[in-house]
N, C-alpha and C positions, 0 to 999 in steps of 0.2 A: 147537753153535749158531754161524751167523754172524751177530758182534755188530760194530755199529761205532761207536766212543768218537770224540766230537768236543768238543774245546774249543777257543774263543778264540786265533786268533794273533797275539794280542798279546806272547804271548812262548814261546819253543821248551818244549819236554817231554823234562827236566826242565829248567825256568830257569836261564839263566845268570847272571843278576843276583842283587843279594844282597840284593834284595827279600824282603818276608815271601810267596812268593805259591804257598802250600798247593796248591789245587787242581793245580796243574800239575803237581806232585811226586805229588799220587795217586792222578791221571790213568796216571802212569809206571806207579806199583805197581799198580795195577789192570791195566791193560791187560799190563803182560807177567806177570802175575798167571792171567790168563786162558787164556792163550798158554801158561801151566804147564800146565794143566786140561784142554788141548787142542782146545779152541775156535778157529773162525776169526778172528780179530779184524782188523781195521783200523782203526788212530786217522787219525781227519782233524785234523792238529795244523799248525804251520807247519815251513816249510821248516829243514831241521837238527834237528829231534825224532829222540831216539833211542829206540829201541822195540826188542822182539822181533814185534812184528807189521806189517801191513803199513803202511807210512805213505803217504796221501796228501792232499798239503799243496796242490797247486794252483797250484804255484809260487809260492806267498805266502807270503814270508818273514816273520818275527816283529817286528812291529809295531814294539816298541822300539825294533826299531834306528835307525827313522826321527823318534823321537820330536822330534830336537833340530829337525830340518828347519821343525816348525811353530813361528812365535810365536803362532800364536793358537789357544787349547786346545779352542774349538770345531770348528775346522779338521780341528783334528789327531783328537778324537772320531768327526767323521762320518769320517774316513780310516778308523777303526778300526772303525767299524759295516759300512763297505764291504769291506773283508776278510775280514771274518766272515760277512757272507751270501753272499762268493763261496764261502768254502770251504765254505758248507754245502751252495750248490748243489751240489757234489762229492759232498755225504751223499746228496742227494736222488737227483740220477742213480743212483749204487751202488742205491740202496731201488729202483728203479723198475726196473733192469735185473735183478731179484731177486736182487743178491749180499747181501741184508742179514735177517736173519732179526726182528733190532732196533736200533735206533740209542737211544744213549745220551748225552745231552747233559752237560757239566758247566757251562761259563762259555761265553760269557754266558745268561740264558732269553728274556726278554718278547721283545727284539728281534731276533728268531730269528722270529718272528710269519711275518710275509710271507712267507717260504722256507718255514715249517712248513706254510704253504696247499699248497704241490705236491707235499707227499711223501702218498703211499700209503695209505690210511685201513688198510688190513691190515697195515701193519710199527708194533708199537709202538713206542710215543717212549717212553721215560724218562728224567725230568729232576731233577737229585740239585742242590737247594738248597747250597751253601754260605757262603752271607751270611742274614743274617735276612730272616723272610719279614713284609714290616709291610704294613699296612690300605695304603698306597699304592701296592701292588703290584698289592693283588687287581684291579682292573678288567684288569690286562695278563694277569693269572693264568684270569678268568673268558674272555678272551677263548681262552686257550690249553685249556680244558679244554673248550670246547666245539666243537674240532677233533674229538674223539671216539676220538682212539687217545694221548693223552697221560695219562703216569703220576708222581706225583710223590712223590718219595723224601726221606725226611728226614736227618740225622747225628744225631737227636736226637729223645726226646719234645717237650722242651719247644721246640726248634722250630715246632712242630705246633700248639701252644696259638693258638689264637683265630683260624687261617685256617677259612675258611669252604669246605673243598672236600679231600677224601676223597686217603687218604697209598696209595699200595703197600706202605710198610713203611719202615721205619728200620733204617737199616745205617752201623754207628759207623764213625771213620775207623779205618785201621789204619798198623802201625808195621813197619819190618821192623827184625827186633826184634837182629838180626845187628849193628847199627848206634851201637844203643843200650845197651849193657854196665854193669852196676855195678858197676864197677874202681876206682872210685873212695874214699879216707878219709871223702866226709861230714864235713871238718873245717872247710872254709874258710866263705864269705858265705854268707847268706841270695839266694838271686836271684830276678831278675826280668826277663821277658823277652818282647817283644812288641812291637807297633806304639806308640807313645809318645804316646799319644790318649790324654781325660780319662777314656773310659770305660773304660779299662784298669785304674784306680785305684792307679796311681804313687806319687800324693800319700799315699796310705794306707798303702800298706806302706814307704814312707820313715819317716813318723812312726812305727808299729810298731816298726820297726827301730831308730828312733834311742830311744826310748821304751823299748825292751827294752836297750837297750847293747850290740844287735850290729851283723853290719857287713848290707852291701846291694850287690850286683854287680847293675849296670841293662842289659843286652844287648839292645838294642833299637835300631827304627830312627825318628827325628824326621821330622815331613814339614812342610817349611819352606813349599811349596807350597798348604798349610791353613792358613790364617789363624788359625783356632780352634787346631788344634794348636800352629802355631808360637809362639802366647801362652802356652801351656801348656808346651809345653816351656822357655822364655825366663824366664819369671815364675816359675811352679811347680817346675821340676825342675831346672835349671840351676842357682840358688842353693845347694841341696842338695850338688850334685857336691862332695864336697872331696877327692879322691881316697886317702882315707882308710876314712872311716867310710860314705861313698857314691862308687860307681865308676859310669863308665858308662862302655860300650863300643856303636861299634854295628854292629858285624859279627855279622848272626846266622843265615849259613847254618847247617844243621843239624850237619853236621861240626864245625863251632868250637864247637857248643855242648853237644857230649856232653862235654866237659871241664868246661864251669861246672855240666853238673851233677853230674856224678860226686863234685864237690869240693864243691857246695852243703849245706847243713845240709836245706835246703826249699824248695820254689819256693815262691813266694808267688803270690794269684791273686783279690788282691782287686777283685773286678769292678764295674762300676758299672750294668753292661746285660745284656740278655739274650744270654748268650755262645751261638752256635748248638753249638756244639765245646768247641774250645780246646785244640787239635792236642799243645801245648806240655806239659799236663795228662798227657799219656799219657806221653811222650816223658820227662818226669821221672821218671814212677813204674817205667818199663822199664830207669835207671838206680839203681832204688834207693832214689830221691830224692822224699819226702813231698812233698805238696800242703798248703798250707793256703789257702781259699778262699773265697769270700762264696757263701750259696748261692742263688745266682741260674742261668739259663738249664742249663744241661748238667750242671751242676756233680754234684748227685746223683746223677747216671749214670754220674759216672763213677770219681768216689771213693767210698770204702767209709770213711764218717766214722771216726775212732778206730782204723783200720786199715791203711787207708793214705794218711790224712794226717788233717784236722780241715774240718768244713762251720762255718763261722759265718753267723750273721745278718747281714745288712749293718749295720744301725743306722742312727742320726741322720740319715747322708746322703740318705736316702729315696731310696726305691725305683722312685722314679720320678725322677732325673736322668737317663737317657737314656730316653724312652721308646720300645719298639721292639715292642710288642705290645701286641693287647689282652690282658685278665685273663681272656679266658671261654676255659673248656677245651672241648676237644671228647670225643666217645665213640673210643674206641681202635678202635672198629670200621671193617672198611676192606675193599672189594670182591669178592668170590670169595673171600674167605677168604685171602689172599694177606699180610696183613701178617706180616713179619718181627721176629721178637720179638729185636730188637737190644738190649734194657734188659739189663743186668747187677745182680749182688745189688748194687751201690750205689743201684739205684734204689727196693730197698725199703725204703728208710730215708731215704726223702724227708720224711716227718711223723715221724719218729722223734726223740725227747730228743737235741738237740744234746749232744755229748762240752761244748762248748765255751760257757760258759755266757754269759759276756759276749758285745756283740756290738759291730760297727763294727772301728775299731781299737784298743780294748780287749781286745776280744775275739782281733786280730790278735796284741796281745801275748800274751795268755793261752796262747797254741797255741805261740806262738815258743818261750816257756817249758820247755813240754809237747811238744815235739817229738821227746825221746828217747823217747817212750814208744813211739811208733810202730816195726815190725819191719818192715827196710829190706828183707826176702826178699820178704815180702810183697806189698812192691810191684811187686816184679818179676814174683812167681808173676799178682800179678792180672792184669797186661798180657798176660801167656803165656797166659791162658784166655779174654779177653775182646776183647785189642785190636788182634789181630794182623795183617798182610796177607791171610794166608789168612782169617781169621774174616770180613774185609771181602770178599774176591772173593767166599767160598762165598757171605754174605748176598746179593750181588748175583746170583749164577749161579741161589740160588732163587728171586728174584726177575722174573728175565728169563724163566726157565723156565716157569711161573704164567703168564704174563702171555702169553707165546705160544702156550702152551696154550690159554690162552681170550677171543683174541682173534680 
C-alpha cells in the first residue's frame, strides 16, 4: 500500500523536547513500523523528522522553535494553523498526483477542514483521535464526516462512548517493548507520572501514599502557562514535595523513565477524567510494574484487574469533576464490517466484582497494601500479547486495508 502519515509541525518526529507529546513518538513507531511491513510510506512531518520512510516536510520547520518570537499566543496559534495547512497541501497534491493509496491523519483534526475539501473523494482519510472526543467537537466532526471518505479510529472503547458518528475500529497504542525491560527490584517509591493537571489526580495518590506510610516519586511536567494548573500545582502539590516522603522530578522523556519504573513498587493512576489511553499504563506494566487506577476512561482495557494491577472506583470525588463525555453508549457496530477488535481480556471484566473493595483513596490504600499479590511476569507477558508496536501497525494495516477495499 502507499500510505501517507501526516501530523502537525509543531514539533519534529520524534520530539526533541521534553514535553509529554505522545503522538509524535507514534507517529515514529508507526510509520517506520510500516516501512517494516513493506509498505510505501511517506510522513508529511516538519523539517528534521527522522523516519525510515520518506519524509516531506515542505520546508516547514517545527513550530517550537519559533515559539519564543510570539508575545501574543494568538499570534503565535494562527502561525501554527498556517503551517499545518501548508504541509497538508503537500498531503493533498501527493493524493491528487495518485502517489497515495491513503492518507492518515494524526494531530491536528477539525482544522485540517479546508485543505481536506481538495483532496480526492477516492483516497481515504483516516483520522486516529488522540485527545478526547467531547460534544464541542461534534459540529467540526459532523462537518468532517460529511466529506464522504473520512474514517475515524479510536485508542480506546470508551473513547467512542457518546459520539454520535460511526468508528473504523480501535487500535490501542503500542510500545516497543525492547525499551521497556523489567530489570528492575520493585523496591523503591510508589510513582506517579504525567502532565500535573487536576485531572490526573495527584492529590489522590499523595494522600494514598502518605495514608498508607509509603513513599511517592512525582515525574511529571507543571505548566505554569495554565492558570488552573499552575494553582494546582502551587497550592495542591507543591506543599507536599518534602523530598522525602514526596519527590518530584520533572523530566519525563521516556528514557529517564524506564528507571522509575523498573524501581517503583506501582504506578499509581488515580484519574479524574475520561482518560482516552494512558500511554504511561502500558509502559509500567511492560516493566513489570503494577497499575493501580480509578476506573474510569481506558482503564479497563487495559489492565487485567487482580492481575496486573487493581481497577478501583473513583468514590466521593464524583465522577463528574471533569466532564469530557456524555454517559450514552453507542452500538459496537461499525461500517463494512471493518471494526478492529482492539479490546483485550482486561475489558472483560469492565462490570466485573472489583478485587478492591473500598473506593476513592481508601480504596488507593487498599491496593497499595495489596500490591505484592500481583505477578510482576504477568505484566510484562500482558504487554507482549496485546500492546506492542507490531499489534498496533498490524491493527492499523487491516484497517487501511478494508477501507481501500471498499472505498
Amino acid at each position: 500500500m502507499n500510505i501517507g502519515l501526516y501530523i502537525s509541525p509543531s514539533h519534529a518526529v520524534p520530539p526533541d523536547e521534553k514535553n509529554i507529546l505522545a503522538p509524535w513518538i507514534l507517529v515514529r513507531q508507526l510509520t517506520d513500523g510500516l516501512v517494516d511491513r513493506g509498505h510505501d510510506v511517506t510522513l508529511f512531518a516538519a523539517r528534521g523528522s527522522k523516519t525510515k520512510a520518506r519524509l516531506v516536510h515542505g520546508g516547514i520547520e517545527a513550530t517550537m522553535v519559533r515559539q519564543s518570537e510570539y508575545s501574543d499566543p494568538d499570534l503565535y496559534r494562527a502561525y501554527v494553523v498556517a503551517q499545518e495547512l501548508a504541509l497538508f497541501r503537500e498531503v493533498v497534491m501527493y493524493a491528487k498526483a495518485g502517489k497515495l493509496d491513503l492518507v492518515h491523519i494524526h494531530q491536528p483534526v477539525e482544522r485540517l477542514y479546508p485543505a481536506l475539501l481538495a483532496m480526492p473523494v477516492k483516497v481515504p482519510v483516516v483520522i486516529t483521535f488522540h485527545d478526547p472526543i467531547v460534544p464541542e467537537r461534534f459540529p467540526g466532526l459532523e462537518k468532517l464526516m460529511g466529506l464522504g471518505n473520512i474514517h475515524f479510529v479510536s485508542l480506546s472503547k470508551s473513547q467512542q462512548k457518546g459520539v454520535p458518528y460511526p468508528f473504523a475500529g480501535v487500535v490501542p497504542n503500542g510500545l516497543d517493548i525492547k525499551l521497556f525491560r523489567p530489570d528492575g527490584d520493585h523496591n523503591g517509591f510508589f510513582l506517579m507520572t504525567g502532565r500535573i493537571v487536576p485531572e490526573k489526580g495527584f492529590t489522590d495518590a499523595i494522600a494514598a501514599v502518605q495514608k498508607a506510610g509509603e513513599r511517592l516519586m512525582i515525574v511529571g511536567q507543571k505548566y505554569d502557562q495554565l492558570p488552573k494548573a499552575k494553582r494546582y500545582f502551587e497550592e495542591e502539590i507543591a506543599p507536599a514535595i518534602d523530598g522525602k516522603t514526596v519527590i518530584w522530578e520533572s523530566v519525563v522523556k521516556p528514557e529517564h523513565l524506564v528507571g522509575h519504573y523498573q524501581t517503583a513498587k506501582a504506578l499509581l493512576f488515580p484519574i479524574h477524567w475520561e482518560e482516552p489511553f494512558g500511554l504511561v499504563m502500558i509502559e509500567a506494566m511492560a516493566c513489570g510494574t503494577p497499575v493501580i487506577a480509578y476506573n474510569r476512561g481506558s482503564v479497563p482495557e487495559i489492565i487485567v484487574d487482580g492481575k496486573t494491577g487493581f481497577i478501583i472506583e473513583p468514590g466521593a470525588f464524583g465522577r463528574d469533576a471533569v466532564v469530557l463525555a456524555s454517559s450514552r453508549s453507542r452500538s459496537d457496530d461499525s461500517p463494512s464490517g471493518l471494526f478492529h477488535q482492539g479490546r483485550d481480556e482486561a475489558s472483560k471484566q469492565h462490570h466485573s466484582p472489583r478485587r478492591i473493595k473500598q473506593s476513592g483513596v481508601a480504596g488507593l490504600v487498599e491496593a497499595i497494601k495489596r500490591v505484592g499479590e500481583i505477578d510482576r511476569k504477568a505484566c510484562r507477558r500482558h504487554i507482549e500479547k496485546y500492546f506492542t508496536i507490531e499489534k498496533m501497525v498490524y491493527g492499523y494495516e487491516k484497517i487501511y486495508a478494508g477501507l481501500i477495499r471498499h472505498q
